[in-house]
C-alpha positions, 0 to 999 in steps of 0.5 A: 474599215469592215463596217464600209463595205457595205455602205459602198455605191457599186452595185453588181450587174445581177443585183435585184432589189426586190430579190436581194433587199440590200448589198449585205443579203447580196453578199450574205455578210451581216452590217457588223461583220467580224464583230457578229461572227457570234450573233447566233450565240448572243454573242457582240464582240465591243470595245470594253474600256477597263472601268477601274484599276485591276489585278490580274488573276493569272500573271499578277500584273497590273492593269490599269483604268482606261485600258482598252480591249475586244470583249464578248458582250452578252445579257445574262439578266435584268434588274428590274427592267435594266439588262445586265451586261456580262463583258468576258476579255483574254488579258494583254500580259498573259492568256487569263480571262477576264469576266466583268458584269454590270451592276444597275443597283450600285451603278457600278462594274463588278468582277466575276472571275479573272482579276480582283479589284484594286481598292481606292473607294473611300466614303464621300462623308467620311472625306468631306466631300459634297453629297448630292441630294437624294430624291426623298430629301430633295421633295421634303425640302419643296415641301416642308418649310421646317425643313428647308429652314433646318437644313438651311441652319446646317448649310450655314453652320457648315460654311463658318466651320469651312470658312478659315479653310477657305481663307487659307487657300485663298491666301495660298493662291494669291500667293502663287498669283504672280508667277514670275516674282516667284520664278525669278525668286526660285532662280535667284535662289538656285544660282546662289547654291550653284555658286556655292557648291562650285566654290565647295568643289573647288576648295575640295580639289585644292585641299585634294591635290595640295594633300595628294589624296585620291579620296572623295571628301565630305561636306563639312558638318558644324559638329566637325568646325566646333571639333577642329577649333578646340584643336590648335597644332603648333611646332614646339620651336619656333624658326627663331628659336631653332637658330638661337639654340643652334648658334649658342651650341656653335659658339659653345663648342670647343675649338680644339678637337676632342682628345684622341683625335688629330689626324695626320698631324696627331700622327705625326707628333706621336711619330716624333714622340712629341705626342701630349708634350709638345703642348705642354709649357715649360713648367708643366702647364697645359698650352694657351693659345697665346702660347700656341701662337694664336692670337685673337683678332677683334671684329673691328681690328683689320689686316694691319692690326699687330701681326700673328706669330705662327699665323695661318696660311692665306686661305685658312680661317684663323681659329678662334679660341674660348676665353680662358681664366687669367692664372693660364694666361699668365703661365702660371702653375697647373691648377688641375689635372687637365686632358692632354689634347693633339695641337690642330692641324696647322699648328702641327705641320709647323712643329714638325717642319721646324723638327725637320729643320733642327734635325738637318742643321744637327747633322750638318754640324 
């Protein structure tokens, strides 16, 4: 806005043209006016855009292409006839200087001190990229025919090399020619492995909570499928097979319990002086359950079936007894000698109510 002041309409009262010639003598301020505060020095403040990335010398950052700044402008030579520019600039990052200068030989900017160059310059033949044709070469193709017919020989050679390249890209770019096919493609795409990790997520959080772990899982691998196939768990029985030996176990178990045992009927009979006895027959033999009253009941037989000697009261369960070998059920002799066992509970109450009677019937006589 400096630069308007002296392009306004108002001119003072006191102001002589032929005296003072233009508004800026009059204010005695020259047309630049802050930019020319060191014009005596040769000095011309600009605008200086950075021409190419840099590093700066001071605080080693990065300044990059296009980054604008306020920078002294003074000739320091010629080339030739070209002047050569030197632009001196403070770095935004710190209080370094930056000396840059002109270079009319290579067309170029080249760094005096301050900063050094970040290099991306690459040669345009190495890369294949077009040359553009010199001035000598450019008046020996107007001149010389066997030259332009030379040169004209390598174009063309260099365009077959060039032509399956060409090719290529041309297919590439008919390729992304229909945009939209391709964008519903990619979507339909991106909607299928969104599916699919949701279906992922899911399993996870149901193995997760069926297991209780707190643990993120993994994705599984195809090395951990061909692992967990070879693997096969399996119980060592069977439900089945767990009731099968359970109730042969059950249907093999002796209904009398074990020797020593008996309870409070066993401690009575001992009480009594019965104790091993009273099981015993007449001869020496060991009780049968024939001989102990019970009476074994087939699954058809009802209620009205032949009536049990010494029964079991209402609500007791009838024992069962194993099967025995016939010498035992016909009262023969001992065969061996067999471990005296205590009568069961039922079977003893009634020994010594009828114990309890006989001996009150002896003292009554």
């Amino acid at each position: 806005m400096g630069e308007r002041k002296g392009t306004n309409k108002y001119y003072p009262p006191d102001f002589d043209p032929a005296k003072h010639g233009s508004l800026n003598k009059y204010h005695h301020s020259h047309p630049l006016r802050e930019r020319a505060r060191k014009l005596a020095q040769g000095i011309l403040v600009i605008r200086f855009e950075m021409p190419y990335n840099i590093w700066c010398d001071g605080c080693k950052n990065h300044i990059g292409m296009g980054v604008r700044y306020n920078a002294e402008k003074k000739k320091v030579g010629t080339y030739y006839t070209t002047p050569i520019y030197r632009f001196r600039m403070k770095c935004h990052l710190c209080v370094n200087y930056i000396e840059m200068q002109t270079d009319p030989a290579g067309c170029d900017y080249v760094i005096v001190s301050g900063a050094r160059r970040k290099e991306e310059r690459w040669d345009m033949r190495d890369n294949e990229q077009v040359l553009p044709t010199e001035r000598e070469e450019k008046e020996k193709l107007e001149t010389d025919a066997m030259f332009r017919l030379e040169h004209g020989v390598a174009d063309r050679a260099t365009l077959q090399r060039a032509v399956p390249t060409l090719a290529s890209l041309q297919e590439a770019q008919n390729a992304w020619k229909d945009d939209f096919a391709l964008n519903s493609r990619l979507r339909r795409r991106f909607r299928e492995e969104k599916k699919t990790l949701r279906e992922e997520e899911e399993e996870a959080a149901a193995l997760q909570a069926k297991a209780g772990l707190s643990i993120p899982l993994v994705r599984e691998a195809e090395e951990d499928r061909r692992l967990a196939a070879l693997l096969k768990y399996h119980s060592p029985d069977s439900y089945e097979e767990k009731q099968r030996m359970k109730r042969t176990e059950i249907s093999s178990r002796s209904w009398f319990p074990p020797a020593g045992g008996g309870g409070r009927a066993g401690e009575a009979l001992r009480k009594l002086g019965l104790g091993g006895r009273a099981l015993r027959g007449r001869g020496g033999s060991p009780a049968t359950p024939t001989g102990l009253g019970i009476v074994r009941r087939r699954s058809g037989e009802g209620p009205e079936g032949p009536a049990e000697p010494e029964g079991p009261e209402q609500g007791e369960t009838t024992p069962r007894s194993p099967p025995t070998a016939p010498s035992e059920l016909q009262g023969g002799g001992d065969t061996g000698t067999a471990p005296h066992a205590d009568p069961p509970a039922p079977l003893a109450a009634s020994l010594v109510a009828d114990y309890s009677d006989s001996s009150s019937e002896a003292e009554s006589a």
